[in-house]
N, C-alpha and C positions, 0 to 999 in steps of 0.2 A: 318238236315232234320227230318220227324216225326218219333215215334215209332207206336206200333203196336200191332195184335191179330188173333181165331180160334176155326168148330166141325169133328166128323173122322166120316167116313164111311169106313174103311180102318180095318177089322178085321175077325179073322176066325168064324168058325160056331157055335162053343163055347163058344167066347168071345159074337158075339150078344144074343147067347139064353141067357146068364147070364147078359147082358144087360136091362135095361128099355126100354121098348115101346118107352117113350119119347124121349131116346137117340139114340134108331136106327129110328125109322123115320126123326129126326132132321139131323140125320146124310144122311140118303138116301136122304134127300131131295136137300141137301146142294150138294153133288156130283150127282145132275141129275138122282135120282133113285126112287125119289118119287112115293107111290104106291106098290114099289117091298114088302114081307114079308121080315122077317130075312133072313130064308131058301135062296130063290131066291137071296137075295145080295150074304149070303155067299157062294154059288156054284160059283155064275160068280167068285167071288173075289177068290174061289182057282182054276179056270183053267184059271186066267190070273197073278196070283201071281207071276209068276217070268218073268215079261212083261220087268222090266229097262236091264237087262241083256239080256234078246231073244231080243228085238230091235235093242241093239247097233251089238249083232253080226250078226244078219241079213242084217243090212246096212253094216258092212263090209264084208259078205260071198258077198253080190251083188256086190261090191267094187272087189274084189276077183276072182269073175266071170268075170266081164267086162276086168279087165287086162288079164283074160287068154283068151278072145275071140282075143282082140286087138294082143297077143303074137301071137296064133293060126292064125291071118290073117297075120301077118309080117314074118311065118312061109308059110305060102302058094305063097305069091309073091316071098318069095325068093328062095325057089323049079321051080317055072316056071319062073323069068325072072335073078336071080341071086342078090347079096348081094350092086351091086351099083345103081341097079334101085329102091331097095327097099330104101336105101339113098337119090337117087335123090326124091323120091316118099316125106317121110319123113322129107324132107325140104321143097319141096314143100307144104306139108300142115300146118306144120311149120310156116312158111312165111304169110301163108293165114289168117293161125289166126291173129299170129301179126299186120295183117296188118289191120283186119276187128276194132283192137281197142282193143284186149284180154290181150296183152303183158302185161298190168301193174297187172293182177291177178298172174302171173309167180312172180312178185317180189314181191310180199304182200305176198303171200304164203310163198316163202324162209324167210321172215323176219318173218312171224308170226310161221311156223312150229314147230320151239323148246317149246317154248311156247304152245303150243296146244296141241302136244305129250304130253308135262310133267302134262299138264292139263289134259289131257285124259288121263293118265295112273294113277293119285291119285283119280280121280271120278270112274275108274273102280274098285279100293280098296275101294272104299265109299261103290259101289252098290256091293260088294259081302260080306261086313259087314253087312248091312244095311239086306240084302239078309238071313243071317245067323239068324240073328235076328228076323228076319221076321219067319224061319220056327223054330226057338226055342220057340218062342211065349213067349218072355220074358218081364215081365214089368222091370222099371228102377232100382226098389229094388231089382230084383235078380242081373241085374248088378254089382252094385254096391257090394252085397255081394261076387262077384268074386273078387275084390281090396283089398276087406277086409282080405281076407284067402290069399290072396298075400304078403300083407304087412300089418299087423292089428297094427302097432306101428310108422307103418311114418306118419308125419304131412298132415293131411288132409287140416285144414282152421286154418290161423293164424291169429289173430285179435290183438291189443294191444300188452299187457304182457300174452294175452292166446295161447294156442296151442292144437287143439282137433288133438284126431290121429283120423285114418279110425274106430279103435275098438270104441271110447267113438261117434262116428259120430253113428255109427250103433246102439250102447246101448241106445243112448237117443233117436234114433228113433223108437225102438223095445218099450221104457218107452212109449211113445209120444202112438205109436198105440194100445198100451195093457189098455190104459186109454179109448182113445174113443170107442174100440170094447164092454168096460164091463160099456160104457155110450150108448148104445147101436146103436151108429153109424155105417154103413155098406154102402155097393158097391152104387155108385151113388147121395151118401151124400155129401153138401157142406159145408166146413166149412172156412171163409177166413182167411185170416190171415194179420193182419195188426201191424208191427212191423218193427223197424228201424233192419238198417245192423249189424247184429252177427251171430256166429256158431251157435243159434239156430234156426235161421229163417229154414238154411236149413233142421237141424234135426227134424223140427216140419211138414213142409213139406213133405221129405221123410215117415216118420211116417205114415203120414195119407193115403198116397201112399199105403201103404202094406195092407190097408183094401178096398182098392179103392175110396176111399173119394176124393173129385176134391175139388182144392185147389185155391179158386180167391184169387190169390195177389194184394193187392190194396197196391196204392200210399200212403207215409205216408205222403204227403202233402193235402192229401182233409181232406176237412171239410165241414160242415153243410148240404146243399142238394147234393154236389157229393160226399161224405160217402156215405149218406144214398142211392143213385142211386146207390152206384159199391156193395153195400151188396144184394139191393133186387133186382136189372138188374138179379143177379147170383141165387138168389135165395134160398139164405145160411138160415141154419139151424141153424147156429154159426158163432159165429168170436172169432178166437183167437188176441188177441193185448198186446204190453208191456205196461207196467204202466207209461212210458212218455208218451203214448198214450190216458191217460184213459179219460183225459179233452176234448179229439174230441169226442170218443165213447158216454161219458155224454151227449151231445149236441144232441146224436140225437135219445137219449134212448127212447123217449115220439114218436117215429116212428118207433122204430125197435124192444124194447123190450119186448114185447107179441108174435112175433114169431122166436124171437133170442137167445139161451142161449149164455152169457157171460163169456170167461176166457181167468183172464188177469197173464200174466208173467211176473213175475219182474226179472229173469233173474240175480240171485245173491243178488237182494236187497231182507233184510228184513225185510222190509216194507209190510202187505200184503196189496190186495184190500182196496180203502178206502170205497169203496161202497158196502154195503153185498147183491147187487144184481147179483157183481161179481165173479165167482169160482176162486180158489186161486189154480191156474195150478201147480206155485211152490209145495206145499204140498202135490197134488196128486203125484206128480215126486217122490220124495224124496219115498212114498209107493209105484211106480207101477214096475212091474218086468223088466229085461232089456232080457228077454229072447224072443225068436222069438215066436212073436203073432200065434195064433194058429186060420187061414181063412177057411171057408169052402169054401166061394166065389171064381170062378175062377179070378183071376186078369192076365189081356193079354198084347200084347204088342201095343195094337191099343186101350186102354179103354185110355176114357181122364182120364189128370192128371193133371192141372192146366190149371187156366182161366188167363191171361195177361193181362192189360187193355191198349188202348191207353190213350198216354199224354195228351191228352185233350185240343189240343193248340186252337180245334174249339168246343164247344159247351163240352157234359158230355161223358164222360171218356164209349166205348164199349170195353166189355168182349170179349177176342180172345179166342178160346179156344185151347188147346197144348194136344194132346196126349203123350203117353210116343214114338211112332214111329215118330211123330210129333220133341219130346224134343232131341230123338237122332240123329236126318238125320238134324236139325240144328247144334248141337255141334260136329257129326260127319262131316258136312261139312265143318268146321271150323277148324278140328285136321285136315285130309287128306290134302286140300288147302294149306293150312298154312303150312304144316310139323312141325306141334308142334311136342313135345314130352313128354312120360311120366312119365319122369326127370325133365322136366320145371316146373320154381315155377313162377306161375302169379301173377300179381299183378293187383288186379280190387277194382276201390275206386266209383263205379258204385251203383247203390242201385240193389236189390235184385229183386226186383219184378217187374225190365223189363225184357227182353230176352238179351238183350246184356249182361247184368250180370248172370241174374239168371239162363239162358240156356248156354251163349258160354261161360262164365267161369267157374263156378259152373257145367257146365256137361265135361269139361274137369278132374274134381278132380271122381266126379262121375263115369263117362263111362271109362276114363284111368286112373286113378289111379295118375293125379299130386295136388301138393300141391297150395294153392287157398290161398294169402293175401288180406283182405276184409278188410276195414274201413268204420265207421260209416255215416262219409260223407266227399265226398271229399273235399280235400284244393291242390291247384295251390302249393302253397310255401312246400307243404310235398311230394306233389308227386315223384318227383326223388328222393329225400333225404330218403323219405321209398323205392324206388326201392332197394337203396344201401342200407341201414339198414336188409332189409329182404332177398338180395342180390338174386334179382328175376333176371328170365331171359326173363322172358316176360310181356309184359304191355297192358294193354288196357285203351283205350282212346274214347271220342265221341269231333267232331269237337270244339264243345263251349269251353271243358276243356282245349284243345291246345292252343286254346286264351288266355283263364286266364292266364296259366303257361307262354305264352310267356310274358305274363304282370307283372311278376317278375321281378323283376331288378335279371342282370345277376350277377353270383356268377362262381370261377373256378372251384367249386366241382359238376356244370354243365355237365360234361362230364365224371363224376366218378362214372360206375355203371356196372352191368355186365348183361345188358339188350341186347341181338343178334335179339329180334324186338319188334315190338311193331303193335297192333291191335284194329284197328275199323270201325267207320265212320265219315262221317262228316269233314275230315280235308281239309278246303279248300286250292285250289291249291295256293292262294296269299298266303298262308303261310306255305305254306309244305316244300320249301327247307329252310325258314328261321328259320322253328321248328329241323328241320334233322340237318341243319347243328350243331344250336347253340349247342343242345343236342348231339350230335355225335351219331344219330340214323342211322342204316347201313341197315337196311330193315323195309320197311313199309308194312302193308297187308289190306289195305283198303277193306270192304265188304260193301255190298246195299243187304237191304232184309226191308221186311216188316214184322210185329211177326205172321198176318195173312195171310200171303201171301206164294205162292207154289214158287217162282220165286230168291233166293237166291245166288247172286252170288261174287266174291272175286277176285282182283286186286294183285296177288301175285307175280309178276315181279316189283315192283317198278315202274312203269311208273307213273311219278308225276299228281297227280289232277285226275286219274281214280278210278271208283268205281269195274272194272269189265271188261271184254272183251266178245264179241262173236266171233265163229269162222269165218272165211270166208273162210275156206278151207270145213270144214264138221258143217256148223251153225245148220243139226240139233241132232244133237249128244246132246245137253241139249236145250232143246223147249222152249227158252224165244227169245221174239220178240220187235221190238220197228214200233210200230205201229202210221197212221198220223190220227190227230184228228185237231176237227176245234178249234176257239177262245174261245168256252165252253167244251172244253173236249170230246166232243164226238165223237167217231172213226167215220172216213171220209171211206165212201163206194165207191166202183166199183159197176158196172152196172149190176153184178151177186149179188151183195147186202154182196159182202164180204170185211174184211180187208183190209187194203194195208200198206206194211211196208216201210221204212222212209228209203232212200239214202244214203249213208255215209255223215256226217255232214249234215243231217236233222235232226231236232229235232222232237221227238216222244213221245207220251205215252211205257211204259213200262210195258210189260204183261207176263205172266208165262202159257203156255200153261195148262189144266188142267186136268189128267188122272185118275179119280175116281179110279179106280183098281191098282192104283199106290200110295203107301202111300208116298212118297218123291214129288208126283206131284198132289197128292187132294190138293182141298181149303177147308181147315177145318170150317174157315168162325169166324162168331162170335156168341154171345149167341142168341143173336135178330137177327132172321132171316132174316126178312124186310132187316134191313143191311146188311147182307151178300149178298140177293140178286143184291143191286146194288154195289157189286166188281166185276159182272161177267157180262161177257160180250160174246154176244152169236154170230153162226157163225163168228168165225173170217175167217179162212183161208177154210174152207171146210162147209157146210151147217150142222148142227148139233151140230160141236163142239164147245169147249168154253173154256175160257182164266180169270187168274186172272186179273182184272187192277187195277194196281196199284195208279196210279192218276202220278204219279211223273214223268216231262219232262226229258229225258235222248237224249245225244246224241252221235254215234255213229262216230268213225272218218273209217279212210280208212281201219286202221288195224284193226278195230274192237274194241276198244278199248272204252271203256262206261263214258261218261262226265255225273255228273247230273246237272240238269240246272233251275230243277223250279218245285214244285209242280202246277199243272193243277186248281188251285182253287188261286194259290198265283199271276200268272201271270196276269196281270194285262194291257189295252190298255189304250194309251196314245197320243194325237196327231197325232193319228194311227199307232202308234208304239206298237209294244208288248215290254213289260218290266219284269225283269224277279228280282223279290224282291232281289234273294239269292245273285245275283250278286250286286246289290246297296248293300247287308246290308255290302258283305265281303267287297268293299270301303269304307264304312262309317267305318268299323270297323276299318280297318289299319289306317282311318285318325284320329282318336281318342282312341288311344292307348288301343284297344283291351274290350271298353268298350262295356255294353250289346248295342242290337240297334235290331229292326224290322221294317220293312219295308211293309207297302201295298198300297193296294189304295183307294183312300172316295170318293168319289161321290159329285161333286159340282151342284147344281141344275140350271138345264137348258144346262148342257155341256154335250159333248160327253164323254165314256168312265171314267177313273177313274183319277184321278191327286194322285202322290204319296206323303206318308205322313212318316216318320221315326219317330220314337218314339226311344230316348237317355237317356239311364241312368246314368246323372249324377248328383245329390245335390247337388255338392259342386260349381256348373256353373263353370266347369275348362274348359269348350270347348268357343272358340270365333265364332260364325256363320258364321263372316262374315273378319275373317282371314284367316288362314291354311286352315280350315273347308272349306268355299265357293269356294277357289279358289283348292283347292285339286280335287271336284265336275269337276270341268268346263275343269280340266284337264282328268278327270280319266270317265268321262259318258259323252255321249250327252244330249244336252237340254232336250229332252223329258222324259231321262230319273232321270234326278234330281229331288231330293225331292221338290215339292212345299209348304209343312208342314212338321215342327218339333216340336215336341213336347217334352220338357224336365221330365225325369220322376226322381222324388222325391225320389220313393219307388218301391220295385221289385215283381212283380208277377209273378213267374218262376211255369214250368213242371219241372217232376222228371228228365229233363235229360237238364235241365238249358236252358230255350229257354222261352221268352216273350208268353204270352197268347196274341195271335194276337186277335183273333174274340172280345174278350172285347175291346181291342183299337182301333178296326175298327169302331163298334158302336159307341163309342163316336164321331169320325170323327176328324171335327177340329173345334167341338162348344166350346169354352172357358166356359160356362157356363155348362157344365157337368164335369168338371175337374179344377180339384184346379193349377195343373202342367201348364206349361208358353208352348204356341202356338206358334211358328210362320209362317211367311209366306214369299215365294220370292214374294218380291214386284218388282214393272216394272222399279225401278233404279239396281236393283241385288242385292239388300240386304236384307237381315232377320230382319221382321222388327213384331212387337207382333199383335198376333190378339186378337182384343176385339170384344164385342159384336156388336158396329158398324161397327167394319172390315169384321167381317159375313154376316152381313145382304148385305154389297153392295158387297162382293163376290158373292155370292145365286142371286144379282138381276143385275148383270153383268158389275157394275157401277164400280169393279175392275176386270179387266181380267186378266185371268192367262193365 
């Protein structure tokens, strides 16, 4: 599934006076407050500031109340008629329920209970950290220097043959921010950073944190116009980059270098800059002091702190923005849920500058104090084999990567690791027991969250192919809903012009209720406001309020128990059938042994709806169409839903989290004359047969029907 992004309106009275203008109207605007001054935000915001906790126990004082009214009336019948009428009474309405059709919530309840306590008992430790935090008014660097005076000698980040402890984490961040403060960078300054996975990315980030500097993390796979779009989207002053990097930065210097300064870190090499238009960051290091910067700024716990981009699977990469209360109520939600600990040594071969990595792992070593193994880029064939090597106890994963690895020929040292779980997304149910079993994985903790999105939530029982549950005992105890939307996404109204939520196994839009005064339930949004505006979605359940939407089809079973099923832009009508990609791609995948594959829909001229099309990476044509391949189809989807075009792909055009850039493959379609890669098509004998430019043309003019 995709990744993601976010701005705050979420801070005290102090944090917005020492804010920009810019940055508290973008933020008022973004949480529904458009208009208000500073002042005004920040009163509301402290006489509702501790709203997640007065909630929940309000709903149980009324919870509370109502059992003692029902006790006090089963005390009154049995004062005036005695203890067997109040029995016969008690069955009687008993019976009544049952019989109206109630009876099957009695046994959902007993089966889901355990579950839902243990869940509500680790989000109530969320919200009174989270809560603490809130009224210490703490940014991520004073965190962090609590681990530090804890333990300033145990392994923070191990990379390679390196090992930073927490003290040389903090030194190089303290070097990092005593540079740009006496380069006269300060609160609200951007400066990106564009650098493959090592201990410094984090220490250069932190750094810039402690002067309040916001921090867009861009992908190190863009180049030429979406560089140059995730630099000026943000609106950076700077970019820091490693010197494997310098040949992208080069390309787009004659765009960005008049309102850019440049410095590049080589990161050990002594090699400097080849370009003397670039500052040699190494050299300032080696001079700047590693003593704690000296701020007059206040830095809060609500000021942003990095910008995240999305993968860019559709069009150019938007800035999410992450505050630091943003950065923690995500990797806090992650350590509580999860029951990590912080003793666990992770193991994340993830890049840095998504949220899966650079938030749920990287704020585990941060916020708690555990050790974090990072690698420069992942590989399938080293993955367990570094788990045992660095003798992690925990791992994280995104669906794509479970593919690969299971695409390794098995070995017995498969099972030799000292890993008690493993965490992410993405891992499809067709291959969740055959990833668990091979690997002898004994707990999974699947999470669904967007990096811009308020709506976060984690699959911590093991139910195979779930991203997440809702309750059906007390659903609104955490305010995310699956709501019904038509064939284009958009939420389907009642006759009061509100929401309607989706039956057990209907399938829905998935949305996060959204609580401006609530910094675990604002929508931070992204930089481009325009954008942000269309994630929200207004009156849902009550006239006024409003909801993130997600875009992504979710479905809900009896227990509550959360299936994802389709992005809302990827589903796609067929024959009149809705088809739902994620499901064709994970078949095509098992039937071609774990190779990449996308799936959407083209548009044939003159027909209805879309006919699907798969796009398969393989050069080496090791797949036969119309062997294994065809007849695997015919078993495993209905008609409609089979590929009518495949497309062989030569060469790979992947996002930072290994996933086909659909939107460029959709454009091409299935014209053979935009694409060098071999086309084909079910022809009307059932075989896969090539399209050329004739076969186009009498497809388009109906002379071949599909």
């Amino acid at each position: 599934m995709s990744e993601t992004n976010q701005i705050n309106a979420n801070g005290n009275s102090k944090v917005l006076a020492a804010a920009s203008r810019e940055d508290v109207e973008s933020g008022a605007q973004v949480a529904g407050l458009k208009g208000k001054t500073a002042d005004d935000v920040s009163t509301r915001r402290r006489t509702r500031n501790s709203r997640p906790v007065r909630v929940l126990l309000r709903r149980l004082f009324v919870m509370a109340v109502i059992l003692a009214i029902l006790v006090g009336l089963a005390g009154f019948f049995w004062y005036l008629f005695g203890w067997q009428f109040l029995i016969q009474l008690a069955i009687v309405v008993l019976v009544a329920y049952l019989a109206a059709g109630h009876w099957r919530w009695f046994y959902v309840a007993i089966v889901t209970a355990p579950r839902d306590l243990r869940a509500l008992y680790r989000y109530i430790r969320l919200l009174i950290q989270v809560k603490s935090l809130y009224r210490r008014d703490l940014p991520l660097a004073k965190i962090f220097e609590q681990n530090v005076k804890k333990h300033p000698h145990k392994p923070a980040i191990l990379f390679e043959d390196q090992e930073w402890s927490f003290i040389q984490i903090e030194e190089y961040s303290n070097k990092i921010a005593n540079i740009f403060k006496s380069h006269g960078y300060k609160k609200g300054d951007r400066i990106a950073l564009f650098l493959e996975n090592k201990p410094e990315y984090v220490g250069i980030w932190l750094g810039l944190s402690k002067l309040g500097v916001i921090v867009p993390l861009i992908n190190t796979n863009l180049r030429l116009s979406s560089l140059e779009h995730s630099i000026t989207v943000a609106k950076c002053q700077a970019v820091i980059f490693g010197s494997e990097l310098s040949d992208a930065v080069s390309e787009v210097l004659d765009k960005i270098e008049s309102k850019v300064a440049l410095y590049q870190v080589n990161c050990n090499n002594n090699a400097g800059p080849q370009d003397e238009r670039f500052e040699n960051l190494d050299l300032l290091l080696k001079e700047a002091s590693s003593s704690q910067p000296e701020v007059t700024e206040k830095i809060g716990h609500h000021d942003h702190l990095v910008y995240i981009y999305t993968s860019g699977t559709t069009g150019l990469p938007k800035a999410a923005v992450i505050s630091t209360s943003r950065y923690f109520f995500i990797a806090g939600a992650m350590h509580w849920l999860c029951a990590f600990r912080a003793s666990d040594r992770f193991y994340c071969p993830l890049p840095l500058y998504h949220t899966a990595g650079g938030c749920m792992s990287i704020g585990q070593m941060l916020i708690y104090g555990s050790t974090i193994v990072i690698r420069k880029k992942f590989s399938a064939s080293a993955y367990f084999p570094e788990c045992r090597k660095y003798n992690c106890t925990t791992a994280q994963y995104i669906g794509e990567m479970c593919r690969y690895i299971l695409a390794v020929p098995p070995k017995p040292s498969d099972t030799e690791h000292s890993l008690r779980v493993i965490f992410g997304n993405g891992l499809r149910p067709q291959i969740w027991r055959e990833f668990t079993d091979r690997f002898n994985i004994k707990d999974v903790k699947e999470f669904y969250g967007a990096t811009e999105g308020n709506a976060n939530i984690v699959n911590f029982d093991n139910t195979v192919g779930a991203i997440g549950f809702l309750s059906r005992i007390i659903p609104q105890v955490y305010p995310i809903s699956i709501i019904k939307v038509d064939e284009h996404g958009e939420p389907v109204r009642d006759a009061r012009g509100l929401c309607q939520t989706c039956k057990p196994n209907e399938p829905g839009v998935f949305i996060g209720k959204i609580l401006p005064n609530n910094p675990s339930r604002a929508f931070l949004g992204y930089v481009d406001e325009e954008a942000s505006k269309k994630k929200i979605v207004h009156n849902v359940f009550s006239i006024g309020d409003s909801a993130f939407l997600s875009g992504d089809i979710l479905i809900a079973d009896e227990f509550g128990n959360l299936f994802f099923k389709d992005r809302t832009g990827d589903t796609f009508r067929w024959k009149g059938e809705n088809v739902s990609t994620s499901e064709v791609e994970a078949v095509i995948s098992n039937l071609v042994s774990y190779k990449d594959v996308v799936v959407y829909g083209v548009e044939i001229r003159g027909m209805e709806g879309r006919a699907g099309m798969a796009a398969l990476y393989d050069p080496e044509r090791s797949v036969d169409l119309n062997a294994d391949f065809r007849e695997g189809l015919k078993k495993a989807l209905p008609a409609y839903a089979r590929p009518m075009f495949v497309r062989i792909l030569t060469k790979l055009d992947l996002t930072g989290t290994y996933k086909l850039k659909k939107n460029d493959l959709q454009k091409d379609g299935f014209d053979p004359s935009k694409t060098s890669d071999s086309i084909y098509y079910l022809s009307s004998s059932g075989q896969y047969e090539i399209v050329t430019q004739d076969v186009t043309q009498k497809i388009n003019s109906g002379e071949i029907r599909m």
